[in-house]
N, C-alpha and C positions, 0 to 999 in steps of 0.2 A: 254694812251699816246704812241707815236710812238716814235720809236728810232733817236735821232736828230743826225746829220751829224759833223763831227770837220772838221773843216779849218785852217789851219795857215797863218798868216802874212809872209811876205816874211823874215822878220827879225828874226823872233821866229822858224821858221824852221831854218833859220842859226844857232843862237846861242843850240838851240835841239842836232843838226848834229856837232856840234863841241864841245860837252861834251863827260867825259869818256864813255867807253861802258855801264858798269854797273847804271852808275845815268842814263845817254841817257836812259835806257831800265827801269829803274823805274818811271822814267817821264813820259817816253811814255805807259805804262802799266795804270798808273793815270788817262792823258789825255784823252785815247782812253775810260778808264768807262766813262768818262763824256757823252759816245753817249746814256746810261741806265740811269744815272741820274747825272746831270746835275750842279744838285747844294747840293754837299754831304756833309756832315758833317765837318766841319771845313771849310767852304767855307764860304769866308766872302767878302757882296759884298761892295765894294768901296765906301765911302764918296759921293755924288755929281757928281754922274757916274749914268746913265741907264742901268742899265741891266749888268756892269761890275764886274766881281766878283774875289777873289783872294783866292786862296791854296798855300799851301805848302809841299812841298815833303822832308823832311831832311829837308839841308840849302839851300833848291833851293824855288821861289816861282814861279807860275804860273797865268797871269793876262790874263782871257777870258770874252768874251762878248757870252752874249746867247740870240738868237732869236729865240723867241716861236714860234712867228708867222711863221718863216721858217723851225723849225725845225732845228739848225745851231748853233754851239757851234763853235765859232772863237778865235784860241790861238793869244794873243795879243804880249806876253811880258815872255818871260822866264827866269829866272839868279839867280846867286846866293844873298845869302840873303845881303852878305858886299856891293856888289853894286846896287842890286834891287833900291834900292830908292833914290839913286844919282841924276837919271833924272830930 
């Protein structure tokens, strides 16, 4: 299997880039394995969703979509855990 590509949502890159330094740089450490594998250990995919899958880093979660067929792991939804599921 080939190494799949990350994309972010325009949103999820905002809320990314307006976290402290430190969690910013464990997130993005997280995200960027997912181009090796994809869907790692504690990766748990969404109820009623295709292909959508959610992690956790600390109190932050991360909500991506992966396309096999493209090779393309897309950050959907980034935040911390008190507001994650408000939406």
């Amino acid at each position: 299997m080939g190494s799949y590509k990350v994309e972010f949502k325009k949103s999820a890159k905002k809320a990314l880039d307006h976290l402290p330094g430190m969690i910013r740089n464990q997130l993005a450490l997280k995200i960027y394995s997912l181009k090796e594998v994809p869907r790692p250990d504690g990766c748990k995919k969404l109820n009623g969703e295709i292909d959508l899958c959610r992690f956790r880093v600390g109190d932050y979660r991360i909500v991506y979509l992966i396309q096999d067929g493209k090779l393309i792991v897309i950050v959907v939804k980034i935040g911390h855990r008190r507001d994650f599921y408000r939406d």
